[in-house]
C-alpha positions in Angstrom: 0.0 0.0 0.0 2.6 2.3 1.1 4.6 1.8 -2.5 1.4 2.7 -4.2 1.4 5.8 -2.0 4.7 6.3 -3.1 3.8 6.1 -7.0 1.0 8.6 -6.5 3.3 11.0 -5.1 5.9 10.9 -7.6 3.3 11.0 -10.8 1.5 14.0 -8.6 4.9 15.9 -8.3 5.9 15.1 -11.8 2.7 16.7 -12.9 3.2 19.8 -10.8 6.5 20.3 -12.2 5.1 20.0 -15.4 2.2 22.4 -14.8 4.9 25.1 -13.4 7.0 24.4 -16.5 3.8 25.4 -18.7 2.9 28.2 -16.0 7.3 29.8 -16.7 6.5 29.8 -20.1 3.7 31.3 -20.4 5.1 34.0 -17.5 7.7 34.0 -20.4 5.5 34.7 -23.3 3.8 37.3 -21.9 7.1 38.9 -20.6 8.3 38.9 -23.7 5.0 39.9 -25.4 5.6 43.4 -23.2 9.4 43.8 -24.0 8.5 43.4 -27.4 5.6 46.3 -27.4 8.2 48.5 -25.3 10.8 47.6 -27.9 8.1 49.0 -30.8 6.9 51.5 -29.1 10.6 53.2 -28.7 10.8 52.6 -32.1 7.8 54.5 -33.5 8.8 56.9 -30.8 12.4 57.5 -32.1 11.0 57.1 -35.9 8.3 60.2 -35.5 10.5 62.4 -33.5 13.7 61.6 -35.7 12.9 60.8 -39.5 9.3 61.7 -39.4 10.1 65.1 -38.9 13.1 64.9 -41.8 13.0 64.7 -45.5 9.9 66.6 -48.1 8.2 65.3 -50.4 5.4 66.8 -53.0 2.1 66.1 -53.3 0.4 66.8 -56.8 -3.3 67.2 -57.6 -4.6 67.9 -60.2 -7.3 70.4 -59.8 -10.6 71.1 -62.6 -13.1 73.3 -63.3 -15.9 74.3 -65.6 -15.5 77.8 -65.1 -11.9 78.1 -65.8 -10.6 79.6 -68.9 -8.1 77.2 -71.2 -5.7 80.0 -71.0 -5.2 78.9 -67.4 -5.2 75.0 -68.2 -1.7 73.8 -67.1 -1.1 76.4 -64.5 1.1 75.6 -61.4 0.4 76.3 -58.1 2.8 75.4 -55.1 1.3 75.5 -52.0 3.7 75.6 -48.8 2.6 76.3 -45.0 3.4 76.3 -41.2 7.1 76.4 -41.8 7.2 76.6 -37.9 10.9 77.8 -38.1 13.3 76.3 -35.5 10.6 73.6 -34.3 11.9 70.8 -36.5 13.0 73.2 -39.3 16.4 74.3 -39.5 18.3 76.1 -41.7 18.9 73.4 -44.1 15.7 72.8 -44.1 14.6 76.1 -45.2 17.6 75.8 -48.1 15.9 72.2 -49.7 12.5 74.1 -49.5 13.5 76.8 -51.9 15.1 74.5 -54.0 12.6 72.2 -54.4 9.9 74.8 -54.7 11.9 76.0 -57.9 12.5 72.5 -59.3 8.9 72.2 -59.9 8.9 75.9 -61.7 5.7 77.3 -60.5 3.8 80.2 -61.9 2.2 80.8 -58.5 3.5 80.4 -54.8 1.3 80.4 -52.2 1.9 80.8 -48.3 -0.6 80.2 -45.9 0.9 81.5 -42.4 2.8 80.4 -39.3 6.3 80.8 -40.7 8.1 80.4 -37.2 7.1 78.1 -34.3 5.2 79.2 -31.8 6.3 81.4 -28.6 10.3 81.4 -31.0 12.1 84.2 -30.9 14.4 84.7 -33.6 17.3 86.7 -34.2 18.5 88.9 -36.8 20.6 86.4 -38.3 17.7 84.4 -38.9 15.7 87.3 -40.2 18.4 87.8 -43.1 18.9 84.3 -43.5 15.0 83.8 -44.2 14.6 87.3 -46.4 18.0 85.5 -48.0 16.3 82.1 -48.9 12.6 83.1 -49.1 13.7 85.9 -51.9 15.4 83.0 -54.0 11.8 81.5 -54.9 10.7 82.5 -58.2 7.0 82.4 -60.3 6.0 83.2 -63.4 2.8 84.8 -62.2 3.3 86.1 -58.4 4.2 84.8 -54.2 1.4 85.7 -52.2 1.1 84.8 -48.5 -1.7 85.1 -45.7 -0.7 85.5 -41.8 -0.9 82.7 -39.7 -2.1 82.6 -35.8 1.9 82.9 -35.1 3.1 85.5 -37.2 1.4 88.1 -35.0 3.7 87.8 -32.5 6.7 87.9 -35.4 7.0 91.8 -35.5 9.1 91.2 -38.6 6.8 88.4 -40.4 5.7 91.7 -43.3 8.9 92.4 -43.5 10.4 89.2 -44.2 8.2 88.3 -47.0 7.7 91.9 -48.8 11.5 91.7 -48.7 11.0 88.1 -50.0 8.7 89.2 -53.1 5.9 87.9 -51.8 2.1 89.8 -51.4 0.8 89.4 -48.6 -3.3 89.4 -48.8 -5.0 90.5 -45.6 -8.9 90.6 -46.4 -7.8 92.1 -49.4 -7.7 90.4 -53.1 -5.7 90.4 -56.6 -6.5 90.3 -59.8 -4.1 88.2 -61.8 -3.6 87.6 -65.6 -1.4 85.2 -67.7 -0.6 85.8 -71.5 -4.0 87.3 -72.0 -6.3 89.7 -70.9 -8.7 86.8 -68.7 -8.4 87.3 -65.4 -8.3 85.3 -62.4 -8.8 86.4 -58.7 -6.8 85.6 -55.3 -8.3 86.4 -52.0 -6.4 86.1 -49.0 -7.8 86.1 -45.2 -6.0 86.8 -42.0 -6.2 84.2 -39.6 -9.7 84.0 -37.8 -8.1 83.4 -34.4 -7.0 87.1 -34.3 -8.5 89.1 -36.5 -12.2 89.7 -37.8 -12.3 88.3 -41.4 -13.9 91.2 -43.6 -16.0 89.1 -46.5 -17.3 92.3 -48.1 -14.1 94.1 -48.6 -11.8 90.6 -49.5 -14.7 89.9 -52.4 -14.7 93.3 -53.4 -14.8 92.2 -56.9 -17.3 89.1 -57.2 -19.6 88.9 -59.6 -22.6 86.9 -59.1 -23.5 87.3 -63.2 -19.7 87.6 -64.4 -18.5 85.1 -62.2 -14.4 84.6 -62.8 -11.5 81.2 -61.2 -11.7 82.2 -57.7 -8.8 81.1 -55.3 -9.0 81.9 -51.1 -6.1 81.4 -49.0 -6.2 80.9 -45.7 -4.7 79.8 -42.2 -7.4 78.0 -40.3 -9.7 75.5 -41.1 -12.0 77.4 -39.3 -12.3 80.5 -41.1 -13.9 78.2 -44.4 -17.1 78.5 -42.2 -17.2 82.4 -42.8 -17.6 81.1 -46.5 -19.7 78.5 -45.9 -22.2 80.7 -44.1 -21.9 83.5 -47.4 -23.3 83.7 -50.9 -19.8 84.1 -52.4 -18.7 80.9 -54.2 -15.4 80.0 -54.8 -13.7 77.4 -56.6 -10.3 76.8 -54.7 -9.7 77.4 -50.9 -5.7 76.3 -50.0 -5.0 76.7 -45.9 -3.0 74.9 -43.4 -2.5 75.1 -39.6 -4.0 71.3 -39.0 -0.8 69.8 -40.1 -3.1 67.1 -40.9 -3.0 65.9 -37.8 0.9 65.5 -37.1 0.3 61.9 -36.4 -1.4 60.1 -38.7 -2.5 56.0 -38.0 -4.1 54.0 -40.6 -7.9 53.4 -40.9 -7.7 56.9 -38.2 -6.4 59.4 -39.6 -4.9 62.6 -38.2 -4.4 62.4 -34.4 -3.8 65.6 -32.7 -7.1 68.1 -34.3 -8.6 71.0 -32.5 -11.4 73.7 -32.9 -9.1 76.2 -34.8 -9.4 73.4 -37.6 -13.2 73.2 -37.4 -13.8 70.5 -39.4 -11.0 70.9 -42.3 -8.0 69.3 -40.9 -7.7 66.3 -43.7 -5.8 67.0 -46.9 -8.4 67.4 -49.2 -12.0 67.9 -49.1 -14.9 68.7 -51.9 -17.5 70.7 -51.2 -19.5 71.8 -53.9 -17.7 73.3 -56.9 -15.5 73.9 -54.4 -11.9 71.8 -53.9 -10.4 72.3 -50.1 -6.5 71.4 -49.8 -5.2 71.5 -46.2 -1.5 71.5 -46.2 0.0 69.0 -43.8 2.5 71.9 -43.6 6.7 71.6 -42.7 7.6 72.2 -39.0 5.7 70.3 -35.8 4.1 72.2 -33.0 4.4 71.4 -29.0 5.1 67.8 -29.3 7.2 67.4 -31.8 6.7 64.9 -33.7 5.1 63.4 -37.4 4.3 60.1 -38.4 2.9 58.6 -41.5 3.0 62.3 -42.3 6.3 64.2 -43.9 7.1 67.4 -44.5 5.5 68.4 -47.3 4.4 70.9 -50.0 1.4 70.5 -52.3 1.5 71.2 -56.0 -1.3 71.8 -58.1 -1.7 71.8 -61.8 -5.1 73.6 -62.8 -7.2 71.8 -65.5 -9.9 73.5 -67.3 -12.7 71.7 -68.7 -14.2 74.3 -71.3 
């Protein structure tokens, strides 16, 4: 009886040493489970802050319309915004921009605010460095730029882009004309979050029988909703500010939105007759960081379908 008692024992033992043997490995798995999400996570962590944030690339659209004179067919537009100056964007930085910006030989530049980082001072080395760069970008047709919320507190943002050729358009407009007496108009807003945006006087010239291309640059996503609330229509609106979200993740979208967006904070949007690009812009804001989201600028090659 006893050896029986003895047998049980052993086999009972041998399967609790087996169980435990299961139970490490598991303890195992998971453990490595977690090492390997901390592992990742660093990684994605490194990758966003570090090469995110690094290297441009150039979106194209191609952009119709009914009302658009052939003259205009074939016209380029680059579309750059929220430089954010010394947040991720250095000097070199600034250097490729204006070099690739000519590459693509545009006939129309187009800012559309924020050209340092918020709450950066810069010095007057940067200030000539910037009029020095900025003033190498050429166009056929003109530069035109709107402020951004942070180019209020830059008391030298006018004067760095007069200097740099560009026009800046402050609820104001311009006429423009290529090779023939047709016209096309360019409106620019201020930015919504500090001042009042002045429909009446920026659409000075509209046309409700005589209706002409009309192009609106602006900062925020949120000032489209002064337009969308209006009788004016327009047939191309080109802002920024969302950086499309900084942080992009698949099936998602743009992570970090807020109101000053409104509800334009995607790259491109149709409303209408009217196509909305929202630059996902150069430099990074507080955090820092961009993922499955480069540096970029937009070009756009206009299409007409008359």
């Amino acid at each position: 009886m006893s050896k029986e008692i003895e047998e049980e024992k052993k086999e009972t033992k041998k399967e609790e040493i087996e169980e435990g043997v299961v139970e490490e490995k598991k303890s195992h798995k998971v453990l490595n489970f977690f090492i390997f999400l901390f592992i990742l996570i660093v990684i994605l962590v490194l990758y966003a802050k570090y090469m995110g944030t690094k290297g441009l690339i150039v979106k194209e659209y191609r952009v119709e319309s009914n009302i658009l004179t052939s003259n205009y067919s074939g016209i380029k537009i680059v579309h750059f915004s929220d430089l954010l100056y010394k947040s991720t964007v250095d000097k070199e930085d600034v250097h490729n921009l204006v070099q690739r910006i000519n590459k693509l030989k545009p006939d129309i530049v187009v800012f559309t605010g924020n050209l340092t980082a918020y709450n950066i001072k810069i010095n007057e080395n940067d200030i000539e460095y910037l009029k020095s760069e900025l003033s190498q970008i050429k166009a056929n047709i003109g530069l035109y730029a709107v402020y951004g919320e942070n180019d209020y507190k830059l008391d030298n943002y006018e004067e760095i882009m007069t200097t740099s050729g560009f026009t800046i358009l402050n609820n104001t407009y311009e006429e423009l004309f290529y090779k023939t007496n047709e016209s096309i108009y360019i409106v620019g807003f201020p930015s919504s979050i500090k001042e009042n945006i002045d429909l009446e006087k920026s659409f000075k010239f509209y046309d409700d029988l005589n209706r002409k291309y009309t192009i609106v640059l602006l900062s925020e996503g949120a000032s489209i909703k002064y337009l969308d609330e209006s009788t004016y229509e327009v047939d191309l609106i080109l802002g920024g500010y969302s950086l499309n979200g900084s942080i992009v993740l698949p099936f998602y979208g743009g992570v970090f939105k807020d109101k000053n967006s409104y509800k334009y904070s995607d790259p491109y949007y149709k409303k209408g007759i009217t196509d909305i690009y929202i630059s996902s812009g150069l430099g990074t804001r507080n955090h820092g960081f961009r993922f499955l989201n480069k540096p970029s600028i937009n070009l756009y090659r206009l299409k007409s379908n008359q």
